[in-house]
C-alpha positions in Angstrom: 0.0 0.0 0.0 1.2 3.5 -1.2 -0.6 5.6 0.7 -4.1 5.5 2.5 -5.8 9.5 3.2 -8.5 10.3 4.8 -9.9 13.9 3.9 -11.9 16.4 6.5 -13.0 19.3 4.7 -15.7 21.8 5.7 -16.7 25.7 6.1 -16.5 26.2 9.9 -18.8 29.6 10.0 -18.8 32.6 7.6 -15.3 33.4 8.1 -13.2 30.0 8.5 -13.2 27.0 6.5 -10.9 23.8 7.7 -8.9 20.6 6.5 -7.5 17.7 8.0 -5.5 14.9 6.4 -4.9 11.9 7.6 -2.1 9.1 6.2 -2.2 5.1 6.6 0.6 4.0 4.9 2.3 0.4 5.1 6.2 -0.3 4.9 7.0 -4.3 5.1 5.3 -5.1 7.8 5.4 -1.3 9.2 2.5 0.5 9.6 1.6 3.9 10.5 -0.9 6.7 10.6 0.7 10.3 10.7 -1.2 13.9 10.2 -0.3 15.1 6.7 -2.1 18.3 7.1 -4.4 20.0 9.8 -5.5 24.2 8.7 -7.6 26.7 8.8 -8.1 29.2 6.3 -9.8 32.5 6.2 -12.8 32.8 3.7 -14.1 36.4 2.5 -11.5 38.7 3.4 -11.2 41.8 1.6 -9.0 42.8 -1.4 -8.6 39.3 -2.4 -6.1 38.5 0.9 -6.2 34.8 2.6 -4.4 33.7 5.5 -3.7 30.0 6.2 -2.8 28.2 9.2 -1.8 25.3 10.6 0.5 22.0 9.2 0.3 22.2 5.5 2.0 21.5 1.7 3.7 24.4 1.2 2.3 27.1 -1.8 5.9 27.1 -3.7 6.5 25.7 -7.4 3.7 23.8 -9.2 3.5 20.1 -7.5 4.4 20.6 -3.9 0.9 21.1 -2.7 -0.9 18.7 -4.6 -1.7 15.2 -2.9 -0.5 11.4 -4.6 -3.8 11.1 -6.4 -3.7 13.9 -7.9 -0.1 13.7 -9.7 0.5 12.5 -12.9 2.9 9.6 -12.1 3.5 7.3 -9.2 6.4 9.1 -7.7 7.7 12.7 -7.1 9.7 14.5 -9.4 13.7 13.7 -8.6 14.5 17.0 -7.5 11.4 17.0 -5.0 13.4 14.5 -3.3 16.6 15.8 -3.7 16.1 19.1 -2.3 13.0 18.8 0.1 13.4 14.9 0.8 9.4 14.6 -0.7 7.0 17.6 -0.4 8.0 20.9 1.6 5.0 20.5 4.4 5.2 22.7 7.4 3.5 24.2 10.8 3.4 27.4 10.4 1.4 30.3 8.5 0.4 31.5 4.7 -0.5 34.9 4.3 -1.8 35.6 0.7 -3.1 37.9 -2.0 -4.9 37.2 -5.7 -4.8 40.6 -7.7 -8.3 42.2 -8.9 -7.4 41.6 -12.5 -10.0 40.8 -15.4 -7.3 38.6 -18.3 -4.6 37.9 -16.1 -4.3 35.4 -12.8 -2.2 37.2 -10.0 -1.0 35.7 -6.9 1.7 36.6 -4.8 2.5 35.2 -1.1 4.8 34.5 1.8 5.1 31.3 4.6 6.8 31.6 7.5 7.2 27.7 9.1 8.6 26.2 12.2 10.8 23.8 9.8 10.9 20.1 11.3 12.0 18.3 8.2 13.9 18.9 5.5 15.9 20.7 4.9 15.6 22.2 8.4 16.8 20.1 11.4 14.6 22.0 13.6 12.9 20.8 17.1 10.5 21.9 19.8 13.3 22.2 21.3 14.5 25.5 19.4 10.8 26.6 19.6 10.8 29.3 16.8 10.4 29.4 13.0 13.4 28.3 11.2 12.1 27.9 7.6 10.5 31.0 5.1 9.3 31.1 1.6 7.9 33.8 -0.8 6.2 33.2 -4.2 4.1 34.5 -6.9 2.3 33.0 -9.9 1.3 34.7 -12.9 -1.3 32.3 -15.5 -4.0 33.9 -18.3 -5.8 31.9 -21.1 -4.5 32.0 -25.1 -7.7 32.3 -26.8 -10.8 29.4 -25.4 -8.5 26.1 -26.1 -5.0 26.9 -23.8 -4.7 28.3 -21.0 -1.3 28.5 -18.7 0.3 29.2 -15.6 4.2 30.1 -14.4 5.3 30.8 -11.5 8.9 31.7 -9.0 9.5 30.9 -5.7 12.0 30.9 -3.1 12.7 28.8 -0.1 15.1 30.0 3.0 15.9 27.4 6.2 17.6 27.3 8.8 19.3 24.2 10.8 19.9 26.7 13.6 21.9 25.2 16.4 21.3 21.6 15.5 23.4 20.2 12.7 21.0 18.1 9.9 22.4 14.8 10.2 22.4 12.8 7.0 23.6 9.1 6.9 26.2 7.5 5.1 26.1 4.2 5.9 25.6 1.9 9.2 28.3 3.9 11.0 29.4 7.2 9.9 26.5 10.6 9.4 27.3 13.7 7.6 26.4 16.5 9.7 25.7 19.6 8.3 25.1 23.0 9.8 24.1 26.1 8.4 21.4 27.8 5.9 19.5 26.5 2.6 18.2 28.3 0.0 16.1 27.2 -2.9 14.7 29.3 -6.1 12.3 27.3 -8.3 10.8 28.4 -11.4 7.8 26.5 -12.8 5.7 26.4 -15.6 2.4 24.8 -17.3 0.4 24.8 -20.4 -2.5 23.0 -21.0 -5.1 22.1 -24.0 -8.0 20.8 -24.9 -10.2 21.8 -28.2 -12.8 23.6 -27.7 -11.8 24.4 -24.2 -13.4 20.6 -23.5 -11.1 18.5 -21.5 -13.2 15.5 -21.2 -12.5 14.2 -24.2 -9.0 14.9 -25.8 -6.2 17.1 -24.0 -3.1 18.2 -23.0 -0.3 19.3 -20.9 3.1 20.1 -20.4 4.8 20.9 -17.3 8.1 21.4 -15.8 10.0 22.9 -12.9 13.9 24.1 -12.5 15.7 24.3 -8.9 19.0 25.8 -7.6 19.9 25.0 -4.4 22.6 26.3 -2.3 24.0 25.7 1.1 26.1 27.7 3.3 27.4 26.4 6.9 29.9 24.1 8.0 29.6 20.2 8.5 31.6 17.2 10.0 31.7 13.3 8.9 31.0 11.8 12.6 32.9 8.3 12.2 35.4 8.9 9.6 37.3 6.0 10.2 36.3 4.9 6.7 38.1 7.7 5.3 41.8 7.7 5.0 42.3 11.2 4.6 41.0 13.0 7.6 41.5 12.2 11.4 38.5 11.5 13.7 36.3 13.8 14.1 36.7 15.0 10.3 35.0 18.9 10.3 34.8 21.0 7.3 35.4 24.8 7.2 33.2 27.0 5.1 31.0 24.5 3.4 29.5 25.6 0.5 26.9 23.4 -2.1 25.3 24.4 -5.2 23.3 22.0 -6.9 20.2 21.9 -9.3 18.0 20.1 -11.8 14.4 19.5 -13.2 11.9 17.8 -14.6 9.7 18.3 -18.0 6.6 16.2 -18.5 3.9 15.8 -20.9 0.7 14.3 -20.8 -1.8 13.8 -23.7 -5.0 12.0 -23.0 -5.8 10.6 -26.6 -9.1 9.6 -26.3 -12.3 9.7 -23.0 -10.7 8.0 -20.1 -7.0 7.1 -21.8 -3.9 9.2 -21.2 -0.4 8.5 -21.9 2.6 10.2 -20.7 6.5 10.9 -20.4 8.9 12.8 -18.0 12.1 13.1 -18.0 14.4 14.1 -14.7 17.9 15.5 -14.3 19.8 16.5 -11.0 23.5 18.5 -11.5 25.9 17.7 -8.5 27.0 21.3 -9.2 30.3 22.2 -7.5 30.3 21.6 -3.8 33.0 22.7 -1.2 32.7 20.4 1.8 36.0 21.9 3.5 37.7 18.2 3.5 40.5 16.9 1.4 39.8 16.0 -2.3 39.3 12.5 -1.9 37.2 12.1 1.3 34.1 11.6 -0.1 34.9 9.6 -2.8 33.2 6.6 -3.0 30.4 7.5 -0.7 26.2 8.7 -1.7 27.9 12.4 -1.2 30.7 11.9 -4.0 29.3 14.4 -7.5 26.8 12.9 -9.5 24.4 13.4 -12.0 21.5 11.5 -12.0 18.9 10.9 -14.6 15.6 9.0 -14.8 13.2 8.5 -17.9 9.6 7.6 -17.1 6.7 6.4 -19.0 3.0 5.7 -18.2 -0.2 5.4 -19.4 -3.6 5.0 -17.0 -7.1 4.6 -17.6 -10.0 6.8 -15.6 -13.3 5.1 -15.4 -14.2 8.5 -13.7 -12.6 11.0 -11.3 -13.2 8.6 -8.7 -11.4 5.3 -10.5 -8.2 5.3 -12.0 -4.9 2.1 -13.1 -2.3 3.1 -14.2 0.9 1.0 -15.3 4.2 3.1 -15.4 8.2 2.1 -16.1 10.6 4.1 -15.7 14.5 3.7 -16.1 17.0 5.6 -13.7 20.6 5.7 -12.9 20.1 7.4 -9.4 22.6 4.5 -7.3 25.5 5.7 -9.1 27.6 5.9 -12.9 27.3 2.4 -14.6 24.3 1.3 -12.5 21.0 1.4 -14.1 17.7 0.6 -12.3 14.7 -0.8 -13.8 11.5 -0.1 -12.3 7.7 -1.1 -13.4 4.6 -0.2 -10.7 1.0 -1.0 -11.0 -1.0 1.5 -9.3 -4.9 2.3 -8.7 -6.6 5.1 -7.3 -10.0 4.8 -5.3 -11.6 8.3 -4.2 -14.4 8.0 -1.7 -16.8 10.3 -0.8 -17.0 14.0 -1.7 -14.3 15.0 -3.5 -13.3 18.5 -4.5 -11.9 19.9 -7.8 -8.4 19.4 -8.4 -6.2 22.5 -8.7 -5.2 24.0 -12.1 
């Protein structure tokens, strides 16, 4: 099992409407229910503003707040999970604002979040926000068949006093202290004749991020390393990195689509503050992943979906290729709201 939500959604009273999220998921013989998301957001305020509150998917980029069933393939993107380890989600508070504008879509906002996962390394410990984004989107329509949406957004965290631990292997962590920042710049065009998407359409999509890291960092156990002396710290760590994703999906006739995306990630140049060769050899050591994906699903409605996808990456390193195929459905109970653009 994937993933199992359940969805609360309602209006609260004329001037709050709530959401809660709950996940059952199954690993092995694992299982686990955690809160995915738990708001409130304002309804009716004037001049088009909105505040949100409360543990939710961040606003930033195009995919990062939309839930499994409503993505286009089975997994994230792999710069998703490069750079936010999965889905930026946060406690914390959206404050927001759609412009008053007849032919053009507007919005600009801001988060500010208390930053417990990645790429923070926060507690309740250091009770205070650590993590902050900004972001706008600009979309409009090209005549009644396409319509669009782009968008840039920015990302800042914060490990604070507590170093982000990342593991090597069964013994040694990387431990890295300092800030993150992350631009992403997104885009998405879709069509459909007529403006009628039920039968025949389009889209393509894709979304670009650098990411940079300033701080320090340490290798905790580095007896596996020849080159350093126990404990192995770094001195003005640096990290730039990037990559993206560009996918398109065509459904070709009622109820059959078929798609493709293609991922890159850029190892970029990366100053860790140890010797040349200390890293070599390890998940750290430059590389530049790709992965090449193919799918095609069947909707017997917007509550029913299969979908068979295969997709070939060569994320665990150069000369090893990995082969995957996944069977998936998707079963929507209940009411069910419209998906975002």
């Amino acid at each position: 099992m994937g993933e199992t939500e359940l969805g609360l959604a309602g209006t609260v009273d004329n001037l709050f409407r709530a959401e809660a999220r709950l996940v059952l998921a199954q690993n092995g013989q694992d299982f686990n229910i955690s809160l995915e998301e738990a708001f409130f957001e304002t309804l009716g305020l004037p001049a088009g503003a909105k505040v949100k509150a409360g543990k939710f998917f961040s606003s930033v980029g195009y995919l990062n707040n939309k839930h499994p069933h409503e993505w286009d393939f089975v997994d994230l993107p792999l710069a998703y999970k490069a750079f936010f380890g999965g889905q930026l989600n946060n406690t914390g508070a959206q404050l927001s604002w759609v412009a008053p504008l007849d032919d053009l879509y507007l919005k600009l906002g801001g988060e500010l979040g208390q930053g417990l996962s990645y790429p923070n390394s926060n507690n309740f410990n250091e009770n205070k926000p650590r993590l902050g984004t900004i972001f706008a989107k600009l979309g409009g329509d090209i005549g009644a068949e396409s319509s669009w949406l782009g968008g840039l957004s920015y990302v800042t965290a914060s490990t604070g006093n507590r170093p982000r631990v990342s593991v090597l292997n069964d013994t040694d962590t990387f431990d890295f202290t300092g800030s993150t920042g992350v631009l992403i710049a997104d885009f998405v065009y879709k069509w459909s004749p007529n403006g009628n998407a039920s039968r025949q359409n389009f889209k393509l999509q894709g979304e670009a991020f650098w990411n940079t890291q300033k701080g320090s960092a340490s290798i905790t156990s580095p007896n596996l390393y020849a080159s350093c002396q126990a404990p192995c710290f770094g001195n003005a760590y640096t990290n730039t990195q990037s990559g993206f994703y560009v996918q398109a999906i065509y459904q070709f006739m009622p109820n059959w689509r078929v798609g493709y995306r293609f991922d890159q990630l850029y190892g970029g140049n990366s100053s860790y503050g140890f010797s040349a060769d200390t890293l070599s050899g390890t998940v750290l050591e430059a590389y530049n992943p790709t992965r090449n994906t193919l799918m095609i699903d069947w909707a017997n409605s917007e509550y029913s979906m299969f979908r068979l996808q295969l997709a070939q990456d060569t994320m665990y390193g150069p000369g090893k290729t990995n082969n995957q195929v996944f069977l998936q459905y998707v079963m929507s109970l209940g009411a069910h709201g419209a998906h975002r653009f």
